[in-house]
Every structure is written in structure tokens, then in C-alpha cells.
C-alpha positions in Angstrom: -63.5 62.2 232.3 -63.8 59.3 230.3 -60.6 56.9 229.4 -58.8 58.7 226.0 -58.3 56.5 223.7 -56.6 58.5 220.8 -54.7 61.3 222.0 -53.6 64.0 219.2 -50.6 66.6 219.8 -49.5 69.2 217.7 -46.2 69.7 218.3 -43.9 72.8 218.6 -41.2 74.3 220.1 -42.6 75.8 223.4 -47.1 75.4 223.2 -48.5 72.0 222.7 -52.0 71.5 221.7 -53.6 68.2 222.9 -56.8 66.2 221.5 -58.4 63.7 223.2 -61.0 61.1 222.3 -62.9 58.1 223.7 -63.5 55.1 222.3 -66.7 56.2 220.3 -64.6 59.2 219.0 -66.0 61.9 221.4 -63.8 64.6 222.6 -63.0 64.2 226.0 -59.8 66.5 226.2 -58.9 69.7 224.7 -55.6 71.4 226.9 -52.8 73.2 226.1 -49.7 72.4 227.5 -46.1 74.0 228.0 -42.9 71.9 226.9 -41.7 70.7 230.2 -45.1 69.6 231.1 -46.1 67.4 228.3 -44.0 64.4 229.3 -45.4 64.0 232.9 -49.2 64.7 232.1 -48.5 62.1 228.8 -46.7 59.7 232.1 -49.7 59.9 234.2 -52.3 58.9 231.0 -53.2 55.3 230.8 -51.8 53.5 228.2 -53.3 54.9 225.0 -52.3 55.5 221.4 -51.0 58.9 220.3 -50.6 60.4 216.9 -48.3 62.9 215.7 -47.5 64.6 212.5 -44.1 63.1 211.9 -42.4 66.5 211.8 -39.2 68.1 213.7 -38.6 66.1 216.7 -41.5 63.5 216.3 -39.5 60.9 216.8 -37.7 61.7 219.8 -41.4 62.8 221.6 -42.5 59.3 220.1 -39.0 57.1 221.5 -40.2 59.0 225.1 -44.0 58.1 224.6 -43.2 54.6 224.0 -41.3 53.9 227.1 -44.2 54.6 229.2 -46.1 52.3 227.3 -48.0 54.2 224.8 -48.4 53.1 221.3 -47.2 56.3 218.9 -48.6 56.9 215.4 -46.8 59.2 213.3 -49.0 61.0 210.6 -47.5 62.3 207.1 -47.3 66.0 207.4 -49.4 66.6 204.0 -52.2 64.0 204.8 -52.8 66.2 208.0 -53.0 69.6 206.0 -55.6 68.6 203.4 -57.9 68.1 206.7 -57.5 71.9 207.9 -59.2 74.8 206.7 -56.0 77.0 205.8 -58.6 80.1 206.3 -58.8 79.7 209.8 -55.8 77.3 210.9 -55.1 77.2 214.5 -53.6 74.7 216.7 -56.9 73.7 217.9 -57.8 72.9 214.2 -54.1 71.1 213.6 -54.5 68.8 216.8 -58.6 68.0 215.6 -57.2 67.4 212.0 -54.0 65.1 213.2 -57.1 63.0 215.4 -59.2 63.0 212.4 -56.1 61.3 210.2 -55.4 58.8 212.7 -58.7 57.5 212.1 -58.1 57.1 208.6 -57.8 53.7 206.9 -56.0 55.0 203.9 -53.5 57.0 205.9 -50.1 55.0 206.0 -48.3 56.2 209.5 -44.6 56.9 209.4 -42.4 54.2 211.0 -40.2 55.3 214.5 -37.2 55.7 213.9 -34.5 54.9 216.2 -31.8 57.5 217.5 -29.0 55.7 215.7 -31.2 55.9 212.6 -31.7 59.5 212.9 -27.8 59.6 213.3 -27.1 58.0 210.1 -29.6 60.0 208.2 -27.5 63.4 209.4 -25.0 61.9 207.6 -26.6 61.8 204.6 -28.4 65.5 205.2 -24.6 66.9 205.9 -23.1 65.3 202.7 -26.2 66.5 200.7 -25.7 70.3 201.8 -22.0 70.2 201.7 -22.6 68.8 197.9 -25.1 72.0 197.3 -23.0 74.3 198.8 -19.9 73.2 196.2 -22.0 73.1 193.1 -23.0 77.1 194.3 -19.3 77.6 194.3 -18.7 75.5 191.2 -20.9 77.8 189.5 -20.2 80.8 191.2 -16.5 80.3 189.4 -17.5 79.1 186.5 -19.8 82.5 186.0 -17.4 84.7 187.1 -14.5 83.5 184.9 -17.0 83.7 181.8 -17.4 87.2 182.2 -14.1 87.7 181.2 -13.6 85.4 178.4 -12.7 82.2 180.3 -14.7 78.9 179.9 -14.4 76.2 182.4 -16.1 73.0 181.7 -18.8 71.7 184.3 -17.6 69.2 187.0 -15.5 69.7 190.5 -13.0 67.1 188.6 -12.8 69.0 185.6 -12.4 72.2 187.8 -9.7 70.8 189.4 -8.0 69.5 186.3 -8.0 72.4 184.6 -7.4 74.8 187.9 -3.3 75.1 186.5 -4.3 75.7 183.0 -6.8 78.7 184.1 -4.8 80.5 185.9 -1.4 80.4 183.7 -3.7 81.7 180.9 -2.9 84.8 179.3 -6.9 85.9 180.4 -6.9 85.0 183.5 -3.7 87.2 184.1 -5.3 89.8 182.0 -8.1 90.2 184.9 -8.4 92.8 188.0 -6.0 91.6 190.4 -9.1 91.8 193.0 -10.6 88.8 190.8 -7.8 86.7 190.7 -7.6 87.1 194.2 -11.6 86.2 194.6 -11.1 83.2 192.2 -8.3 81.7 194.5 -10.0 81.9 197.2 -13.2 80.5 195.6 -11.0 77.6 194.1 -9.9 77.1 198.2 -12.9 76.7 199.0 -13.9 74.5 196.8 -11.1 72.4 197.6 -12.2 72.3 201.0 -15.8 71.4 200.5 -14.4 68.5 198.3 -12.4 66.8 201.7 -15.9 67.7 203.6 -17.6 65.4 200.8 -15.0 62.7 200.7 -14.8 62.5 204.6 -18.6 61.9 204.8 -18.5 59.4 201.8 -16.1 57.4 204.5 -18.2 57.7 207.4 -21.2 56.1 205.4 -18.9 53.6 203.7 -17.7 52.9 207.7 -21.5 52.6 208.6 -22.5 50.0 205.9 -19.4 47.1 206.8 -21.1 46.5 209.8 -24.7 46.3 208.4 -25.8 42.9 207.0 -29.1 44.6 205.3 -26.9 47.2 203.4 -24.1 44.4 202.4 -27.3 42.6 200.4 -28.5 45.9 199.0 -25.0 46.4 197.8 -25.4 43.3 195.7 -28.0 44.8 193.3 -26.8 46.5 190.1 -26.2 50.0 190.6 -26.8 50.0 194.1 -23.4 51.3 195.6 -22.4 52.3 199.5 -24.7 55.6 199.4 -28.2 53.6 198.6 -27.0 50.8 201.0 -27.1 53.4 203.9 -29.9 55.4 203.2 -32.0 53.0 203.1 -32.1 50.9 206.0 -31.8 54.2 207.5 -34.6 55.7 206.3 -36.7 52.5 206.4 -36.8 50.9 209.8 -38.9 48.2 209.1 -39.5 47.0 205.1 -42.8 45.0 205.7 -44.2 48.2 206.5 -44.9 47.9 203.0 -47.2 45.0 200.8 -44.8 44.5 198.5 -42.6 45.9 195.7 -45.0 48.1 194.0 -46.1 49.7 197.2 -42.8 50.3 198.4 -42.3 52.0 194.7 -45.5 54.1 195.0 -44.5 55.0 198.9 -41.3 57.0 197.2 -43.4 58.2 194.1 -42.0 56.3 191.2 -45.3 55.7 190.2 -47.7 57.4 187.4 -50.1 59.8 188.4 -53.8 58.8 187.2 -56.3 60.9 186.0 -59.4 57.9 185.5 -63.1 57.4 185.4 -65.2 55.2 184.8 -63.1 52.9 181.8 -61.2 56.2 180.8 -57.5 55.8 182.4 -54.8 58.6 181.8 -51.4 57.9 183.4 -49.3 60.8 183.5 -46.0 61.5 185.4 -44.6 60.2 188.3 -46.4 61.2 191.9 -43.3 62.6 192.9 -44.5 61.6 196.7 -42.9 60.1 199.9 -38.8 60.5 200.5 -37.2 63.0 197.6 -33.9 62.0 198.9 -34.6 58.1 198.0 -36.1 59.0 195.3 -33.4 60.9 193.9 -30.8 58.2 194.8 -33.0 55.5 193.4 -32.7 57.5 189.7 -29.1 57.9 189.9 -28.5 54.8 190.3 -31.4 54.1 187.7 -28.8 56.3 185.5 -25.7 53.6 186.3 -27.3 50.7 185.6 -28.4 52.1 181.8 -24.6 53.0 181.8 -23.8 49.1 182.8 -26.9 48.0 180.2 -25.0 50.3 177.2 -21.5 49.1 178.0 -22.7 45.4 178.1 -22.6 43.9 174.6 -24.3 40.2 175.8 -25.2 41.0 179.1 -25.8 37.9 181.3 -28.6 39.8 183.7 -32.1 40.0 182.7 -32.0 43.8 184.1 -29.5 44.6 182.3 -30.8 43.6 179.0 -34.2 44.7 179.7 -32.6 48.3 180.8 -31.1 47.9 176.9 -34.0 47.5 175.5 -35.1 51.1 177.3 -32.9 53.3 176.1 -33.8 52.0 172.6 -37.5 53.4 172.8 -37.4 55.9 175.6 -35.8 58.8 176.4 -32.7 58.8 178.6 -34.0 60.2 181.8 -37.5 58.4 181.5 -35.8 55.1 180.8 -33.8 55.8 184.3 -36.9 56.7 186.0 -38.1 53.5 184.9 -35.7 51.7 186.0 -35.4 53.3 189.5 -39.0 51.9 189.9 -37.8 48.6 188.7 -34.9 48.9 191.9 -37.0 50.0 194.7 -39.0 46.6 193.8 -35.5 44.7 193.8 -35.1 46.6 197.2 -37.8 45.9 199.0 -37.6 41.9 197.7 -33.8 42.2 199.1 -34.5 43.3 202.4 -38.1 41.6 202.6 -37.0 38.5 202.3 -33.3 38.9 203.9 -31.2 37.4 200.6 -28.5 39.0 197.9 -29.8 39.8 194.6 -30.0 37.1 191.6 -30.0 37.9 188.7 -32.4 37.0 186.1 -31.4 35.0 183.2 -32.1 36.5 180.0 
């Protein structure tokens, strides 16, 4: 058999399909392989590159690979599924199509991410659910109470707030005892997912005083604890990226194009790469226009050109504007290892 090369793996639970090619690209391996064999037929390989769609448990299959002295490329999930016919998908077809990617120029791998890395983005995956599961609650409440004449105003801190009011209200004492009873326990609950929240806000804000990176992010307007985590996190190594702009367009916060020929149509944002960064990246897009409107004579070029936004655009696509003018700031930051400056006006 001649030396692989590239060796492609479709990874699951239990059945792994393996890929193999040569130098030339000719298929010299095609096996299936059971969970607790993978490792020691991946051991006895020379030292090869492997590739990987960077899915559930990639990285820890790719942390294992690289101790015995492969060289692991992770694949972006979508860039493998446009290369298989979804009319006859297999894992045959899945292993081919994650070889086939590897090969391509265009395709930008997904960084390895370290276990501590992984740790720290749990964090932020725990605090997100626990934040979804209250705002179900939240509205839960909010929708059961209007059904019998009460309003509560959006907001766990106006819930809370208004909690004694509600239920020394001649209404609320005027409904089913069974409802007053499921409201209670509803307002517990909420209560209890609002420590959850808190406590993970402290185990981030604990994770980012010992992190240089995330004490320079920190120094960029809007950028609070929350950012200053997720992204180091997220992003193992920054000059993964060109520069600003393709950081910006890695996270989608860049206009889709529809051009040919001299014709160009930019529509919305791509909406591509990380949601979660994205998301962040436009809330705190959101904070700095609240900065920029509070500021009479602001001193920060940002911050006045962030003014001048909300003049001609709309709220949200003035902050979406300005979360692409962040992730540039971010990726300067942590490019070049020094504290944001601002620019003078």
C-alpha cells in the first residue's frame, strides 16, 4: 500500500469511516473502523495529515492525533456538505467529501482548540441556556398573568421589581388559587435561574483577571468581561486571520454580494462563522451607540463616528455596523498584543 498522505475520518459515536490518499491524490485506503480501534491503527500510521469536520468531539480526536505526530485539519461542517450528494449520503460519501475539502484552497480550517479552551467556552454555552431557559419563564409569567388582566412589563429586573406589587393586587388575588400557586412557583424559579446567571457571570469575570489578551480586549469601548472571554476562547490563535476585515467576514458581519461583471448588489450580512460572537459583537455594537448618544463632545473618533450613525441609519443596522467596526478593533488588539487607542476626532 502506498504511504497516505491525507487521511479523511468521518467521525461518530461508535463507526468511523476512513479515507485515504497518496500524494497524487489516489485512494489508497477505504476501512471502517470501531471506536476503540481508531486511535491505535491512527498510532501505527506514519506521520500524515488528517482532516476532520470540526464537529462533536473533533477536537479532542484532533489533541490525541497530534501527540503521535500527525498534523490535524479541521474542516467547517457546511463546506463539507455542499460536496455530498444529500440523495445518496453515506459515510463513504462524507469521508470522500471531507478528503475532497481538505484539498481546497479556499477552505479556511478550524483552529484546535485546547481542553482549557473548550472549558471556558462551556461556560459561556451554560450561561447562554440558563439565560434562554429564564426568558421562557419570563414569558411564560408574563402570558399567564395577562390572561387575567395583569400586565407585567418585560425584563427579569422589572419582574422582580414589580413581583410585591403583582401579587398584593386586587387581580392577582382575584385569580384561581391553583394560579397563584403556579405563579409563585414560576416567580421561584426565576429567582433561581437569576443566581445560576449571576454565578456564571463570576466564573467568567474570575477567568478574564488572569488573561493578559482579555484585560486589552477589555480596553475597547463596549467590550465588557463577557466579550473579553469569549473570545480568546473561541479563537486560539488571531493570525489565523489576514487582518481585520477577514476576521469580520469569518464571523459574518459582512454584506452578502450578488455581482457580475460591473453590476455589484450588497445585500445583508452573511450571517456566517460563530453566531455566539456574532451576537456578542452586536450587543456591544448596541453599548457603544448608547456611549456615542450620551456623549455630547466625545473625545474618541468611534464614538463620534458611531453618532454620526444613528443620525442616518436605523438603530439596529447602525449597531451591526459598528460590531463590524469592533471585530476589526479586536483582531488589531490581539494581533498586535496592545490596549486600544482611541482615535482622535
Amino acid at each position: 500500500m502506498s504511504e497516505i498522505k491525507l487521511l479523511a475520518i468521518d467521525l461518530a459515536k461508535r463507526v468511523f469511516q476512513l479515507h485515504g490518499v497518496d500524494g497524487e491524490g489516489k485512494v489508497v485506503l477505504e476501512r471502517r473502523l470501531m471506536r476503540d480501534q481508531l486511535e491505535p491503527f491512527v498510532a501505527a500510521l506514519p506521520a500524515c495529515e488528517i482532516a476532520m469536520e470540526a464537529c462533536g468531539s473533533a477536537h479532542d480526536w484532533g489533541r490525541r492525533f497530534v501527540a503521535l505526530g500527525h498534523r490535524v485539519r479541521l474542516l467547517p461542517p457546511p463546506e463539507v456538505a455542499r460536496l455530498v450528494d444529500r440523495r445518496k449520503k453515506n459515510d463513504w460519501r462524507d469521508a470522500r467529501a471531507i478528503a475532497l475539502a481538505a484539498r481546497l484552497e479556499h477552505v479556511r480550517p478550524v483552529p484546535l482548540k485546547s481542553a482549557e479552551a473548550q472549558a471556558e467556552q462551556f461556560e459561556h454555552r451554560v450561561r447562554a441556556r440558563l439565560i434562554t431557559a429564564r426568558t421562557a419563564l419570563i414569558n411564560l409569567l408574563r402570558g399567564m398573568l395577562l390572561e387575567f388582566g395583569i400586565v407585567v412589563s418585560k425584563g427579569p429586573e422589572v419582574l422582580k421589581r414589580e413581583r410585591a406589587q403583582v401579587a398584593n393586587s386586587a387581580r392577582f388575588q382575584a385569580i384561581p388559587a391553583p394560579c397563584r400557586g403556579l405563579a409563585a412557583e414560576l416567580y421561584g424559579r426565576i429567582a433561581e435561574l437569576d443566581q445560576a446567571v449571576a454565578a456564571a457571570d463570576q466564573r467568567i469575570k474570575a477567568l478574564v483577571k488572569g488573561r493578559p489578551a482579555s484585560q486589552l480586549l477589555m480596553t475597547i469601548p463596549g467590550i465588557g468581561p463577557i466579550n473579553a472571554s469569549a473570545f480568546p476562547a473561541a479563537i486560539p490563535d488571531i493570525h489565523a486571520y489576514a487582518n481585520g476585515r477577514a476576521f469580520a467576514a469569518a464571523i459574518g458581519l459582512v454584506p452578502k454580494q450578488d455581482s457580475s461583471g460591473e453590476r455589484t448588489v450588497l445585500g445583508p450580512i452573511t450571517k456566517r462563522g460563530n453566531r455566539y460572537l456574532r451576537a456578542l459583537l452586536v450587543h456591544a455594537g448596541r453599548a457603544v451607540l448608547v456611549m456615542a448618544k450620551r456623549s455630547k463632545q466625545p473625545a474618541d473618533g468611534l464614538l463620534a463616528w458611531a453618532q454620526q450613525l444613528c443620525r442616518r441609519l436605523p438603530w439596529n443596522r447602525a449597531a451591526v455596523a459598528v460590531a463590524n467596526k469592533l471585530a476589526r478593533i479586536v483582531w488589531a488588539v490581539l494581533a498586535f498584543n496592545q490596549p486600544y487607542r482611541p482615535r482622535p476626532v
